[in-house]
C-alpha positions in Angstrom: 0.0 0.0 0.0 1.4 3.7 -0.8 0.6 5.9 2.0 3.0 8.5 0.8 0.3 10.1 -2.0 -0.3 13.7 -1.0 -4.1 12.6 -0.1 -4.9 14.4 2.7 -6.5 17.6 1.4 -8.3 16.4 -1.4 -11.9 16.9 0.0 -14.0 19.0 -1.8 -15.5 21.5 0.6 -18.0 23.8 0.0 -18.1 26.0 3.1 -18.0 29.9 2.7 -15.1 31.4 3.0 -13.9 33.6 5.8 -9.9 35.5 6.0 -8.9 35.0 9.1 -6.3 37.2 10.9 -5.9 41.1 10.2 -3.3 43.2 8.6 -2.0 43.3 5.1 0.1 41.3 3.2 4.0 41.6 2.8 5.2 42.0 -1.0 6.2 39.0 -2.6 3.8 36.9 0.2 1.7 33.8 -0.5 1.2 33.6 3.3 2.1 35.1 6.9 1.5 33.1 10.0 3.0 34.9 13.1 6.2 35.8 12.4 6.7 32.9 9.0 6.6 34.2 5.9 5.6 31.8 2.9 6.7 33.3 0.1 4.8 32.7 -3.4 8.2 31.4 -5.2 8.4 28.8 -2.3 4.6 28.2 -2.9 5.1 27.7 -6.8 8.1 25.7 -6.2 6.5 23.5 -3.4 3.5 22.7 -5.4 5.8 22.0 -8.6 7.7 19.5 -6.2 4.5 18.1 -4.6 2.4 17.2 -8.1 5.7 15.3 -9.4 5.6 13.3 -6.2 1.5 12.5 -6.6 2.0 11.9 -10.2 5.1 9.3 -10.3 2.9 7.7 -7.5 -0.3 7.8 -9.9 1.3 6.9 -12.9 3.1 3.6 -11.3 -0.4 2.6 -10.0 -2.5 3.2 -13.8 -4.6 5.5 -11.5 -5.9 9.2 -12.8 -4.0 12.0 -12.9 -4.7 13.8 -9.1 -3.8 18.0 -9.5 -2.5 19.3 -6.8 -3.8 22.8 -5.9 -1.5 25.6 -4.1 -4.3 26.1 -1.7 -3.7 22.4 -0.6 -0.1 22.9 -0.5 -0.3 26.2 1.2 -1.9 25.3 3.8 0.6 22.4 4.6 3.3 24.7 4.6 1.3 27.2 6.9 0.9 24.1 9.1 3.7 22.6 9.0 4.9 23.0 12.7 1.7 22.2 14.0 1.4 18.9 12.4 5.0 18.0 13.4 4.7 19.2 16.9 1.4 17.0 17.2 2.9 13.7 15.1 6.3 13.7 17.0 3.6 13.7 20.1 1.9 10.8 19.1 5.0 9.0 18.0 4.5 9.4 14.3 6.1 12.3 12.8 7.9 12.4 9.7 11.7 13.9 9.5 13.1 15.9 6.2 15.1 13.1 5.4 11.8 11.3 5.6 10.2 13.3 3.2 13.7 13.5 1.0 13.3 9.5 0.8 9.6 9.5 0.2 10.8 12.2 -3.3 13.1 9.7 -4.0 11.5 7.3 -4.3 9.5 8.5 -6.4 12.0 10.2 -8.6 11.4 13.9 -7.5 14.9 15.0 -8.4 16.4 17.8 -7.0 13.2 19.0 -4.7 13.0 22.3 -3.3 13.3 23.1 0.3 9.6 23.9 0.4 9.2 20.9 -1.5 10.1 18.6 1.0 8.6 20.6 4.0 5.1 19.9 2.1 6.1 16.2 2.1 7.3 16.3 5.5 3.7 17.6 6.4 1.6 15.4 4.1 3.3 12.6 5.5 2.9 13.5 9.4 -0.4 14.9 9.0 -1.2 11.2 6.8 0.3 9.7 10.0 -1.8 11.2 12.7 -4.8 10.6 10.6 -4.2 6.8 10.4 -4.0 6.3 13.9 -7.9 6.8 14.5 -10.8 9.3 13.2 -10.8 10.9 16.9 -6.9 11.7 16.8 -7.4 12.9 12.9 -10.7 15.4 14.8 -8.8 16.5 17.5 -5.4 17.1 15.3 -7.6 19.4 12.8 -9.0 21.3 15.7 -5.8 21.4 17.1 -4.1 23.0 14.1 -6.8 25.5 13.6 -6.4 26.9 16.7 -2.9 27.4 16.6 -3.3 28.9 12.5 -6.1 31.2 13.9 -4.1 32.5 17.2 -1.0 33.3 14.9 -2.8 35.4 13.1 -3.0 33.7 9.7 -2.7 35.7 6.7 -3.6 34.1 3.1 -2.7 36.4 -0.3 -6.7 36.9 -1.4 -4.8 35.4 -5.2 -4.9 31.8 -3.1 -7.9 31.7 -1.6 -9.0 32.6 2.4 -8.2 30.4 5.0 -12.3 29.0 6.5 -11.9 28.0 10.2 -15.3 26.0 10.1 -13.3 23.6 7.9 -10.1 24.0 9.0 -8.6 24.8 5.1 -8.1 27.2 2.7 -10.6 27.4 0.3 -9.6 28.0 -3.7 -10.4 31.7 -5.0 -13.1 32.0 -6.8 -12.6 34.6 -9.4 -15.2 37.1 -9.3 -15.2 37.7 -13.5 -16.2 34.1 -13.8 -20.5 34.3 -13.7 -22.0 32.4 -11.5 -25.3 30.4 -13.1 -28.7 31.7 -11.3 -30.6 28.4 -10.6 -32.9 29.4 -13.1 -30.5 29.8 -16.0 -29.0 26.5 -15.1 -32.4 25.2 -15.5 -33.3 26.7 -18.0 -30.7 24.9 -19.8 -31.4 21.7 -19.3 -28.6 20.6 -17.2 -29.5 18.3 -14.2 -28.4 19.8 -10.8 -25.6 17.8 -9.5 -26.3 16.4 -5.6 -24.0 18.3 -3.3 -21.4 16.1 -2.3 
């Protein structure tokens, strides 16, 4: 079995979003959490790193292609030292060199630094939530807390960090139109069940 697949965050959520923390952003920012800065090239390079590491692992298993958002990687990289402070807890955390093996196996050459902290994340977060649904509750409580009391601050370009869900939510870009109910009816497309 392949645990290492960055599965964690792909739920579909459809909660509305709410930007948490106050403030404005630093130049060149993807994110700000206390005193961290995420910067947008570590974001691009992380999530360039990251959807190697899902694909190799996709292609060896004839499985679809999974795309890897930077809202999904952001928000590992913003929670980074949550999830390792709570996996080394329970026993389960993931070192850098585990996360520079888990690339390597899967022929991620030459990851970024941010790369393999989005591993290192994905893989203790995948940890904690293996270990039972009430540790995997309590560990996304936990790490919303601790996002929300350091003042979490998402660029609006990668969506807005929702702390009923515990995630950042994808921006919707507001030049896209949004179907009334009637025109979507009107054109004789079935509704789709919410999931």
């Amino acid at each position: 079995m392949i645990r290492t697949r960055i599965r964690t965050l792909l739920v579909a959520t459809s909660a509305a979003a709410l930007l948490a923390g106050c403030g404005t952003m630093h130049a060149g920012s993807a994110a700000v959490v206390g005193d961290r800065r995420i910067s947008v090239e570590d974001l691009q390079s992380a999530t360039k790193d990251a959807q190697a590491f899902v694909d190799a692992q996709a292609q060896a298993q004839n499985a679809q292609r999974q795309v890897v958002s930077q809202s999904q990687v952001l928000y590992l990289l913003a929670a980074l030292p949550y999830i390792q402070e709570l996996a080394t807890k329970d026993g389960v955390g993931a070192s850098e060199s585990d996360a520079k093996a888990a690339l390597a196996q899967w022929n991620v050459r030459n990851p970024s630094r941010a790369g393999i902290l989005v591993v290192q994340a994905n893989e203790g977060l995948s940890n904690i939530q293996q270990l039972s649904d009430q540790k995997a509750a309590e560990a996304d409580a936990s790490i919303t807390k601790s996002l929300l009391a350091d003042h979490v601050e998402i660029s609006p370009r990668y969506g807005t960090f929702d702390p009923k869900v515990g995630r950042i939510l994808q921006a919707r870009p507001n030049w896209l139109p949004t179907p009334s109910p009637s025109a979507a009816a009107g054109s004789g497309a079935a509704a789709s069940p919410a999931p």
